[in-house]
C-alpha positions as CSV (number, residue, x, y, z in Angstrom):
1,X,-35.3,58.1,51.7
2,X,-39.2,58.4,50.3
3,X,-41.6,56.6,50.7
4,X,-42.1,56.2,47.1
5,X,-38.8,54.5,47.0
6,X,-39.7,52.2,49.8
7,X,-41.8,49.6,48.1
8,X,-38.9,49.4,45.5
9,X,-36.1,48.4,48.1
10,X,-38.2,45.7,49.7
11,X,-39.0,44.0,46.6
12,X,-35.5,44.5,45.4
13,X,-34.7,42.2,48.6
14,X,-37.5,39.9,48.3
15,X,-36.4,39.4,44.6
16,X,-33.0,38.1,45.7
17,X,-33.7,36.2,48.4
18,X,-36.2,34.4,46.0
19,X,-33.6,33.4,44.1
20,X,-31.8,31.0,46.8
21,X,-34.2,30.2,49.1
22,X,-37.2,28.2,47.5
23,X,-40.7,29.0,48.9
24,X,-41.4,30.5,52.0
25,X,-42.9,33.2,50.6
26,X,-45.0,34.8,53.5
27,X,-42.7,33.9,55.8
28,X,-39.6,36.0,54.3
29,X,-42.1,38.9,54.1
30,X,-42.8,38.4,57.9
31,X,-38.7,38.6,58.6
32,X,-37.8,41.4,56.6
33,X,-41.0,43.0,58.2
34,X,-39.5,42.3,61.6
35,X,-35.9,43.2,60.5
36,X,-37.3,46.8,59.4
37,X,-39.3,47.2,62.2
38,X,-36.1,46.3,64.8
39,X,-37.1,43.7,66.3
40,X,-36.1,39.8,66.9
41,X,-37.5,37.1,65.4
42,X,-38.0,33.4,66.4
43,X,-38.0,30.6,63.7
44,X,-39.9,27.3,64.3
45,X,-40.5,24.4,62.4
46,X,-39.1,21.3,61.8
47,X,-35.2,21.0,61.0
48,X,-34.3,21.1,57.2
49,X,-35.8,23.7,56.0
50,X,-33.3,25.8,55.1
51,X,-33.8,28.3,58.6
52,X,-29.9,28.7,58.2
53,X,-29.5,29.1,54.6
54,X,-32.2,32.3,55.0
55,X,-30.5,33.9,57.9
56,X,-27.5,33.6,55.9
57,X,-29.0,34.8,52.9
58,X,-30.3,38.0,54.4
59,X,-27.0,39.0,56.2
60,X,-25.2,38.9,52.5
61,X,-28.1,40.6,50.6
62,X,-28.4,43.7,53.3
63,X,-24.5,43.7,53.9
64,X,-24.7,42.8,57.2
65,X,-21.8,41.2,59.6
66,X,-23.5,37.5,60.1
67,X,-22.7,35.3,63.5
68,X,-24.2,31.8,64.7
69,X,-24.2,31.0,67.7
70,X,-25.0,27.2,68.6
71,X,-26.7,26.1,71.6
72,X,-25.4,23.3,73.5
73,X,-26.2,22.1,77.1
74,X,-22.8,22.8,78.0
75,X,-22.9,26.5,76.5
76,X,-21.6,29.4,78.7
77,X,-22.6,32.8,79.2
78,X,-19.5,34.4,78.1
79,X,-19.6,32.3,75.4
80,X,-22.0,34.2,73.8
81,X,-21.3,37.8,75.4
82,X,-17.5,37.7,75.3
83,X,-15.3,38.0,78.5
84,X,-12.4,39.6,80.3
85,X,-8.8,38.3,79.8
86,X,-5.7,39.9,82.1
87,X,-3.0,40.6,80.2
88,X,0.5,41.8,80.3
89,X,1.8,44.7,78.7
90,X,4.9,44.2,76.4
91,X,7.1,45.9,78.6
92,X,6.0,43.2,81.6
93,X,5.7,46.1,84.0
94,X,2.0,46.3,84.2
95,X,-1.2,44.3,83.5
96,X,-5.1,45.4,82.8
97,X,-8.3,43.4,81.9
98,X,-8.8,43.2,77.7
99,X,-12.2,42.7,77.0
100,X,-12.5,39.8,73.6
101,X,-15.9,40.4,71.7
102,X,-18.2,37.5,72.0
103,X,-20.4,36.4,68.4
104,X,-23.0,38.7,69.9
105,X,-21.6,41.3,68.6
106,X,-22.7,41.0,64.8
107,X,-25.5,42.9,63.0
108,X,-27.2,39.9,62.2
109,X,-27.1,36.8,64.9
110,X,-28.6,33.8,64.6
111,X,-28.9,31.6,68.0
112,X,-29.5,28.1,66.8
113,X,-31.6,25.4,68.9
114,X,-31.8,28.3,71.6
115,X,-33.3,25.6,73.6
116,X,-30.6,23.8,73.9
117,X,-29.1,25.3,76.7
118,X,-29.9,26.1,79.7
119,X,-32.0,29.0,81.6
120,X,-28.4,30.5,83.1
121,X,-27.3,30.3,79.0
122,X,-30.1,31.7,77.2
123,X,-30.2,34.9,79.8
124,X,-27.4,36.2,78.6
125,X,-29.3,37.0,75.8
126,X,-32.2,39.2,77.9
127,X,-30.4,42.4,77.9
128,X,-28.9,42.7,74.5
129,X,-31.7,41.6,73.0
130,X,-33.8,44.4,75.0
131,X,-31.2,47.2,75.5
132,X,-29.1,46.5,72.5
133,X,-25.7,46.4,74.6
134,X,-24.4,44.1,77.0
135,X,-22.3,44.3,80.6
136,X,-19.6,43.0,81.6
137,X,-16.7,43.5,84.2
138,X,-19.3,46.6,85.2
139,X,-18.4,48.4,81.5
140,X,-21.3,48.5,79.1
141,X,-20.5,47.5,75.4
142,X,-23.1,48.4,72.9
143,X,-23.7,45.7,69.8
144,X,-23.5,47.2,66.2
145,X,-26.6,49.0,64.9
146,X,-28.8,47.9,63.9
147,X,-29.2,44.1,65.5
148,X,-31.3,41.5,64.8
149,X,-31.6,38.4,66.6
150,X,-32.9,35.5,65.3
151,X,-33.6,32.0,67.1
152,X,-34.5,28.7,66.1
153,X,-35.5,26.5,68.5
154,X,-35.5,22.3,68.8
155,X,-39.4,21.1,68.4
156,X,-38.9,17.6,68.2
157,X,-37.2,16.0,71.2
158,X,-38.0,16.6,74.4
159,X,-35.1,15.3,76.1
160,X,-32.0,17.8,76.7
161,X,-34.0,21.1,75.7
162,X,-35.1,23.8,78.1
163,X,-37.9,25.7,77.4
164,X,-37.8,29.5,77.1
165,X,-39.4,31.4,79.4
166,X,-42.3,33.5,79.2
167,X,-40.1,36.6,80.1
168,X,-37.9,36.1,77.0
169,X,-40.5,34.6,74.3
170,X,-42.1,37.7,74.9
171,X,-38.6,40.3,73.6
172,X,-39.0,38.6,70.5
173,X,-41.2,40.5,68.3
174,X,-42.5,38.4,65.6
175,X,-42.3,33.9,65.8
176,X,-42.6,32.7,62.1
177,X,-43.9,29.5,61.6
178,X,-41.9,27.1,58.3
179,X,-44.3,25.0,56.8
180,X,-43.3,21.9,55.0
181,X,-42.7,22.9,51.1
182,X,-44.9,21.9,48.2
183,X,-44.4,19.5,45.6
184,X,-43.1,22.1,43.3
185,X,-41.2,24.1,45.8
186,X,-39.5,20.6,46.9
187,X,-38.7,20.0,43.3
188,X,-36.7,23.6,43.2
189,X,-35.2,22.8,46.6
190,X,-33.1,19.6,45.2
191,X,-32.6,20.9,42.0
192,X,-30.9,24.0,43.5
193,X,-29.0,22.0,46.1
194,X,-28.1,18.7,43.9
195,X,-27.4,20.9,40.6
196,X,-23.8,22.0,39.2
197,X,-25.2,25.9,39.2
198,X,-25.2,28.3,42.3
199,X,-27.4,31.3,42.0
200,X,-25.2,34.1,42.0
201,X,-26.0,36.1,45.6
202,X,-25.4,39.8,45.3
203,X,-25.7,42.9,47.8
204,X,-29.0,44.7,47.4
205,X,-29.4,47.3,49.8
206,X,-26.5,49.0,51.6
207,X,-26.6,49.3,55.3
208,X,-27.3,53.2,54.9
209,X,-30.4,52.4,53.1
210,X,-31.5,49.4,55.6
211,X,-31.5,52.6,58.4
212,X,-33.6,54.7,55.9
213,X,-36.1,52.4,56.2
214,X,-36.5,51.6,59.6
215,X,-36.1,55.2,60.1
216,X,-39.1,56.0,58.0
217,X,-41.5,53.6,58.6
218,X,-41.1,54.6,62.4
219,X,-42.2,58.2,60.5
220,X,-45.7,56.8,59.6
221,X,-48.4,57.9,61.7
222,X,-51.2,55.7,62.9
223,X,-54.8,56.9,63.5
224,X,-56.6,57.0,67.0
225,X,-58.9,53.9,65.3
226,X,-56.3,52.2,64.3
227,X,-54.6,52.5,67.4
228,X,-57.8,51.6,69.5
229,X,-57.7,48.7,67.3
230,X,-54.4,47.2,67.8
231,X,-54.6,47.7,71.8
232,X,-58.3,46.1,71.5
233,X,-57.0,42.9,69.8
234,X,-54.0,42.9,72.8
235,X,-56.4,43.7,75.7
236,X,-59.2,40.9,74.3
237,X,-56.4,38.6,75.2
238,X,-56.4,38.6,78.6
239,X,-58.2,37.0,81.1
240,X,-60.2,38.8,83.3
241,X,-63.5,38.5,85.9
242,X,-66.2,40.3,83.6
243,X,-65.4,38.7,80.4
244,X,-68.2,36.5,78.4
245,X,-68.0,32.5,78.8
246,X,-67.2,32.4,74.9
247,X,-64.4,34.6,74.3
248,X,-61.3,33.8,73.6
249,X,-59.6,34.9,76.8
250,X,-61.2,32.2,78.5
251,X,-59.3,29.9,76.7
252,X,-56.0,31.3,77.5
253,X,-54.1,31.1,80.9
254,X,-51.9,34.0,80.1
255,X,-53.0,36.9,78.0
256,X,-50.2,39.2,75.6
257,X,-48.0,42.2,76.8
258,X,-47.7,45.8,76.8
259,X,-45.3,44.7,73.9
260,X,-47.7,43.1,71.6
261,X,-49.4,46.3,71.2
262,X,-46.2,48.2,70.7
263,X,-45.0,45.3,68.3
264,X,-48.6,45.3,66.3
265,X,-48.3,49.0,65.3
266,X,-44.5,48.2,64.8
267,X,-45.3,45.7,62.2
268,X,-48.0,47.7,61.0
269,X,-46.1,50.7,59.9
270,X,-43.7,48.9,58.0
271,X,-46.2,47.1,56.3
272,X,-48.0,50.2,55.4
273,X,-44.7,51.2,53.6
274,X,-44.7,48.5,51.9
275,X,-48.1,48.5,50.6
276,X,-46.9,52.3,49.6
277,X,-49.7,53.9,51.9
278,X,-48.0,56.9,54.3
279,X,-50.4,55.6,57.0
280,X,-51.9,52.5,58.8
281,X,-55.1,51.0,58.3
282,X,-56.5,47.7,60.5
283,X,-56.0,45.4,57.7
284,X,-51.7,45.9,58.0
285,X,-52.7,45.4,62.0
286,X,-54.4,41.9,61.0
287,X,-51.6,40.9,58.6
288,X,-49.0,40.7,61.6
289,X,-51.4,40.0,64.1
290,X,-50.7,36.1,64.4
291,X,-46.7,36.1,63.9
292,X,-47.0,39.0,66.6
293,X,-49.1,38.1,69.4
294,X,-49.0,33.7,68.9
295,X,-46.1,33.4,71.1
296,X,-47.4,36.1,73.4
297,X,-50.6,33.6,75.0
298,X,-50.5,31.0,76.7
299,X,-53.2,28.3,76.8
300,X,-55.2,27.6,79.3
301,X,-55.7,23.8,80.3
302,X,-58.6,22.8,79.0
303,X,-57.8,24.5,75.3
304,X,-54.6,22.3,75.2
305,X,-56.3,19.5,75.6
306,X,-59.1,20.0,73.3
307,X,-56.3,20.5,70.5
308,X,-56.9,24.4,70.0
309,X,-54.3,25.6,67.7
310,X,-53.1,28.7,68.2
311,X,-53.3,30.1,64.6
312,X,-57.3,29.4,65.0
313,X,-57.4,31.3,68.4
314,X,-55.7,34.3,66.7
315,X,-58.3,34.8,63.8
316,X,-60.9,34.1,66.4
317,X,-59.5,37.2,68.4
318,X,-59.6,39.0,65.5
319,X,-63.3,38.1,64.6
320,X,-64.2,38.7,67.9
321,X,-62.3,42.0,68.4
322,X,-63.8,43.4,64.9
323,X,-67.2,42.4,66.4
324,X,-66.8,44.5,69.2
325,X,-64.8,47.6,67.4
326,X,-67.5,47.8,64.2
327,X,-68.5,51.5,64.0
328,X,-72.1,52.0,65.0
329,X,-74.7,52.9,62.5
330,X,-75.6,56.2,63.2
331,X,-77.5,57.5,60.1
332,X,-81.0,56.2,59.3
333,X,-80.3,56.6,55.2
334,X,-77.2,54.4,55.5
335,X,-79.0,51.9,57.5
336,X,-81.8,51.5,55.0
337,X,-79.2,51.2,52.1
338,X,-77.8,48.3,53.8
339,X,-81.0,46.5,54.4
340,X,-82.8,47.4,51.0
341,X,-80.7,44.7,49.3
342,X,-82.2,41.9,52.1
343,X,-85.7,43.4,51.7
344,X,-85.8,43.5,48.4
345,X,-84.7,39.6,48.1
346,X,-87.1,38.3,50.0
């Protein structure tokens, strides 16, 4: 595939998913971001807003095998992996282990409520999600290629949900936030589901082409700035002895990973191909940087308590991090061209 061609397929897909799923613009550019990148995506928001209906909508557009999975307190392991089952060979003379494919085994999963069940549940999904395979009976299985996993998770009741740990918020690569729709979009959304007329859903992209992409955009090269950059924003994050009272790693208890940076330039290069640039500039690094790195931090006490939303601490990393990574004016001429305009004002 070209990179010339790239912009065209994404839209293409964009374009179709339009047509079922009602608003949620940025938010579908965010998962099929994350879907060409290879990594997993969790959904929040409230219920009813159609988290479902996209997953769904993606697996038939892409041509991609589509399972759900739904969490329940009562939710096993091999459940979700598949198990072992002795059986008897038709001439009853011997018997051997079959292994049965759990829904893991899918190109596209969704896990839904995730935080339903609990810790001893939702580890089964730490090594497929990270190693793309899973074990069992000591015989490693690999999951279809490529694999995407995407979680919702239960935000409104606290009773009978178990919260994810740090350890496995931090495989997924993006979190996407659902808003509540607008008026208009809300109109679109109950004509489309009250009305007599389905939009007619057809395949876009075959899955040849869906590993075109992710194979080029992991082709597009990123600068030693750009680079710099991305590790800046993830290193500003944590909390350490010599940082300054008012940064924003003082308001966080736990800073972001080793894998925010690799997710950032991830993200990045994809978005690049979009844009239909064959490299990576710090504005595609600040476009991904809050689905990215906002389920990364943790924070700290006293920032919970004063109401900090995370969304403001992000762009306030970013500020702060293009504060401290502006190129130095070096050149006397280019200095006085920027301060003619001031001097001339007054």
């Amino acid at each position: 595939m070209q990179l010339a061609q790239f912009p065209g397929h994404f839209e293409a897909v964009r374009a179709a998913l339009a047509a079922v799923v009602v608003g949620h613009e940025t938010a579908l550019e965010q998962l099929l971001v994350a879907l060409i990148a290879d990594g997993h995506v969790m959904l929040t928001g409230v219920p009813g807003l159609g988290r479902t209906l996209i997953v769904k909508t993606i697996a038939k557009v892409l041509g991609l095998s589509f399972s759900r999975i739904q969490f329940t307190p009562d939710l096993l392991p091999t459940d979700i992996t598949g198990t072992e089952i002795l059986q008897e060979s038709p001439d009853r003379r011997s018997r051997s282990f079959r292994f049965f494919k759990g829904p893991i085994f899918a190109n596209l999963v969704l896990a839904d409520e995730i935080n339903r069940s609990p810790p001893r549940t939702q580890s089964a999904l730490l090594e497929v999600m990270q190693e793309r395979q899973i074990t069992v009976g000591g015989h490693r299985h690999d999951v279809p290629a490529p694999f995407l996993l995407i979680a919702t998770e239960n935000s409104l009741e606290t009773e009978g949900v178990f919260p994810l740990p740090e350890a496995q918020m931090d495989r997924f690569l993006m979190a996407i936030h659902l808003d509540y729709p607008s008026f208009n979009e809300e109109v679109g959304i109950v004509d489309a589901s009250t009305g007599s007329v389905a939009p007619e859903l057809k395949q876009v992209l075959s899955l040849d082409d869906l590993v075109a992409m992710q194979r080029l955009a992991r082709l597009i090269p990123v600068g030693p700035s750009v680079k710099s950059y991305a590790l800046a924003l993830v290193r500003n994050s944590r909390p350490r002895a010599e940082m300054p009272t008012d940064a924003v790693a003082g308001m966080l208890r736990w800073g972001s990973s080793p894998r925010g940076g690799q997710g950032l330039i991830a993200a990045a290069k994809v978005l690049a191909c979009v844009r239909g640039r064959p490299y990576v500039i710090r504005q595609d690094v600040r476009d991904v940087a809050l689905p990215v790195l906002a389920h990364r931090l943790v924070l700290s006490f006293r920032a919970g308590a004063q109401g900090t939303s995370m969304r403001e601490l992000v762009k306030k990393l970013i500020a702060e991090t293009d504060r401290e990574m502006a190129p130095p004016i070096k050149s006397r001429r280019w200095l006085d061209v920027l301060i003619r305009p001031v001097l001339t004002s007054r």
